[in-house]
N, C-alpha and C positions, 0 to 999 in steps of 0.2 A: 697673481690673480687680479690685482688691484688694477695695473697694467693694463690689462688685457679688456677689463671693462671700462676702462676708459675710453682706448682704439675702437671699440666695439662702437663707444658710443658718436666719439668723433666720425666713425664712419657713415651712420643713422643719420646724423646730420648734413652730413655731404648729400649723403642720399636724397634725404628731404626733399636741401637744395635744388636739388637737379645736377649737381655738378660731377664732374668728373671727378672718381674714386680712381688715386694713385692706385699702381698695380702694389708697388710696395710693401702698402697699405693693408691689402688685400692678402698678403705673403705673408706677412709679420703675426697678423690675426689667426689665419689656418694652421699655422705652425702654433703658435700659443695654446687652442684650441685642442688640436691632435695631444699637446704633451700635459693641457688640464684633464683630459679626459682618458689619460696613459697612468696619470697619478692619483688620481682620487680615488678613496676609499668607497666600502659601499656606503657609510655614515657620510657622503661627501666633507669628509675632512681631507688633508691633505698628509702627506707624509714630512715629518719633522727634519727635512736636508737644508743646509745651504742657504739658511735667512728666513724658512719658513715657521711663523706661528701656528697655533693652534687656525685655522682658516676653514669653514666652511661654504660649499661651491654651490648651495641648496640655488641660490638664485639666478646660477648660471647654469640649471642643468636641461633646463626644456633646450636653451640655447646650444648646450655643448652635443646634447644628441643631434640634433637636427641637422647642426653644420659642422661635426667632424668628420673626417676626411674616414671613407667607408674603405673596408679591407687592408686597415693595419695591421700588421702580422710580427712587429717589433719585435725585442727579445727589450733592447736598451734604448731608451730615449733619453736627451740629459745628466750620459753619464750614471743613471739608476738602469737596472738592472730589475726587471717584474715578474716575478716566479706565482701565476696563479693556476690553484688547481682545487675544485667545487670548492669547498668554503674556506681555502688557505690563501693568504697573498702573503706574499716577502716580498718587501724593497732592499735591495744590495746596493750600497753605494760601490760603485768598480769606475769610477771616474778620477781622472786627475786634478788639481787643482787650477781655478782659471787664471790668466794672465793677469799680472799684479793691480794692473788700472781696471780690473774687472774682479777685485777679488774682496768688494768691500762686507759682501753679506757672505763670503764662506768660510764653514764651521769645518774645523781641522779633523775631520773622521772618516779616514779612506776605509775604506770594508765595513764600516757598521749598513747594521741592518735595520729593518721595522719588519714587525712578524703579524698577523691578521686572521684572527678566525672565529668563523661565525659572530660577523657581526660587531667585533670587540677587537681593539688596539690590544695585543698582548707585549711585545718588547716595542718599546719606544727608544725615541732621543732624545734629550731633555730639551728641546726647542731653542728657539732664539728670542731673547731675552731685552729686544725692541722697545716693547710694548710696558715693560715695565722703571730698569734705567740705563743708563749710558755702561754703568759696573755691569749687571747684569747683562746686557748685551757682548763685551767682552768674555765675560767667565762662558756664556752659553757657546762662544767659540773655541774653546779647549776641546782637547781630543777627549778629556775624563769624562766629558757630559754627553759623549756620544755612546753607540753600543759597538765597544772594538776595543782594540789593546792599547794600551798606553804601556812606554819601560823607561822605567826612572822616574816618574810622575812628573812626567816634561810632554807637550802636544806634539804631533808628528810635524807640523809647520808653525815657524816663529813669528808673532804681528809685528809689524813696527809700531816703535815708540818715536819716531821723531813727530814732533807738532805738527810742523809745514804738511812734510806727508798726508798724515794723518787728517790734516784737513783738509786735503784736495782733495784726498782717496777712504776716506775713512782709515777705519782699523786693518788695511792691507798685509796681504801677507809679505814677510822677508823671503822665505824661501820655496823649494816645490820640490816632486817627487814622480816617479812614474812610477804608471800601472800597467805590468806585464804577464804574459801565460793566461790572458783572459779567454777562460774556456766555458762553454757551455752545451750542455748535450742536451736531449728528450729521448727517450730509448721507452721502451714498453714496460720497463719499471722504476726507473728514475728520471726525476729531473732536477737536474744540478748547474751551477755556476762558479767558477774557481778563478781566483786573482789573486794576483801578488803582489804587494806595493812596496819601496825600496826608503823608505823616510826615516826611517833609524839606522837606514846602513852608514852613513859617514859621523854619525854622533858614538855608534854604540854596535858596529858591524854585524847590525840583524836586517832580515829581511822575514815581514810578516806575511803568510799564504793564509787565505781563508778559501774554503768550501762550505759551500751549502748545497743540499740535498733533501730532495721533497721522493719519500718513499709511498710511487703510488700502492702497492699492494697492500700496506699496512698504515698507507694515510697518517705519516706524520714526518716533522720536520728534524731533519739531525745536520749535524756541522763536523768540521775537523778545522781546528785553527794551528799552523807549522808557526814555531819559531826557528830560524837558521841561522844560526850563531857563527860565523867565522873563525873562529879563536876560542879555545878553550879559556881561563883564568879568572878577572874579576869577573864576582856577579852582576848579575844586573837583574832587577825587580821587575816583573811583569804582574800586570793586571786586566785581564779580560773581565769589561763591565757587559750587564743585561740589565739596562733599567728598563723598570716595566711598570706600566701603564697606573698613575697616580691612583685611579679609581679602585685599583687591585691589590688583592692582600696575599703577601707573600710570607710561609713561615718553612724554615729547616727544617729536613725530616730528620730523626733519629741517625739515619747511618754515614748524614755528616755529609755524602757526594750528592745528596738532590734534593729540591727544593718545591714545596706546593706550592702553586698559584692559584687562588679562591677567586673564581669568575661570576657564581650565583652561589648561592646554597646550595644546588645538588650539579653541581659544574666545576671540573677542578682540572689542571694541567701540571704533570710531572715534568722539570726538568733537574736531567742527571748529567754529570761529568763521569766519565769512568778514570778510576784510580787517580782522583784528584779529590780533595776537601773543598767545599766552597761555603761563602761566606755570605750572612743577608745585610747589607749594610743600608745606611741611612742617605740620601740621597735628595735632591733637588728638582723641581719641573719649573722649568723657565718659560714654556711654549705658551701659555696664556696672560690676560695682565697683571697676575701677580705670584709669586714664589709659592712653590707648593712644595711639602715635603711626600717625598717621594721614598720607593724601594728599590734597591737595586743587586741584584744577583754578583757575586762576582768570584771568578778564580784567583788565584794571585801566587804569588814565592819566589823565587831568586836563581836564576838560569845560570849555572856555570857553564856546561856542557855544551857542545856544540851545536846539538838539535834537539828540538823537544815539539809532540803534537801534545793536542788534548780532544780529545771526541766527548760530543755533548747529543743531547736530542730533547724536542720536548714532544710528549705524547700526552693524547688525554687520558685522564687516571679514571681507572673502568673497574 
């Protein structure tokens, strides 16, 4: 965002001048523009991927109406993925990881999500940890601080630790992963987005699938997350996090599979797992400039077996 009002302004200046505005120039800015105006929320904040803070757009928004590129019809811009429909929006990260000398602000969380409705951030990221210090902007790059799975409580991409590196390139990734079976439909009762990403396959021979699904008829958001295990034998620990939004108060219900999310006093959102127990754990928010303790949802337990889903949904509680 910071970027972009810069070129903005550099170009204002040109203009003044009288001079010649690069075409370049002029390319760089409309693309920026099209994909701030792809990602903002309706609170113009921004969605918590890949180096972004907590960031509001308030003072770029007369600007991003006026001169974004008219008749977008995207599904993905940047590797996110935008599932809006009246007052829901989902961001799906379904991107790959960028090239090493471009990899210095990304946060290790292929498939996590940001969930949105009516107005209010409900599953968040734990943001990127810039603003506060050099540790925390590390930690906010683990896959645990994102909303996706982690097995072994190891990230899906390793940073480098060598100095040299590290100083040319920041905190760079060592390795990468693809994302495949990138499906998406709009049918007169669903819309859905399905990806696969392969980053625990050579450490621990799994391969994580996620779906999401926005059920227009009954107006609400539900998931399936596959684990595919190659090989029967040792376990391995899976933990599927949903941290959600600091300002929100989350407690376990009774029957142990679903969890209240307290949005106002007469405003509340159920989310269940079927034939799983889930856990309310203590959690962190790195996206502003200082540590906040957070909530966070999660499933968890020890995958012998070769495949395993889990179906989830959250509904507003009525």
């Amino acid at each position: 965002m910071f970027l972009t009002k810069y070129l903005i302004f550099c170009r204002e200046i040109i203009k003044d001048a009288q001079k010649y505005i690069p075409e370049f120039l002029e390319n760089i800015i409309e693309k920026n523009i099209t994909c701030l105006n792809f990602i903002k929320f309706p609170d113009d904040q921004l969605p918590l991927f890949n180096g972004t803070s907590v960031n509001f757009v308030t003072q770029l928004n007369e600007y991003l109406e006026t001169n974004a590129k008219k008749g977008n019809t995207k599904d993905i811009i940047g590797g996110l993925f935008k599932l809006k429909r009246k007052s829901h929006i989902v961001f799906f990260d379904v991107g790959e990881p960028p090239k090493k000398n471009f990899s210095k602000y990304y946060q290790s969380g292929p498939l996590s999500f940001e969930y949105f409705l009516d107005g209010i951030k409900i599953i968040s990221n734990a943001g990127y940890g810039y603003n506060i210090s050099s540790k925390a902007e590390l930690l906010s790059k683990l896959t645990a601080c994102q909303s996706t799975l982690t097995l072994n409580d190891t990230s899906v991409t390793k940073f480098e630790r060598n100095k040299i590196i590290n100083k040319i390139f920041g905190n760079s990734i060592k390795n990468t992963f693809k994302i495949y079976d990138l499906n998406i439909k709009n049918d007169n009762n669903l819309i859905s987005c399905t990806a696969t990403h392969n980053g625990y396959e050579k450490r621990f021979g799994c391969v994580h699938k996620r779906e999401i699904f926005f059920d227009k008829e009954n107006n609400y958001l539900r998931g399936t997350d596959h684990i595919f295990k190659k090989k029967d034998g040792i376990p391995i620990r899976y933990v599927f996090r949903f941290h959600v939004n600091p300002e929100l108060t989350v407690v376990k219900t009774m029957g142990g599979n679903s969890a209240l999310i307290q949005i106002s006093k007469n405003k509340s959102l159920i989310f269940t797992v079927a034939d799983e127990v889930l856990e309310i754990e203590k959690s962190i928010f790195l996206g502003g400039k200082k540590i906040l303790d957070n909530t966070c949802i999660t499933i968890s337990g020890n995958l012998v077996n070769k495949n395993k889903s889990f179906n989830w949904e959250i509904k507003k509680n009525i």
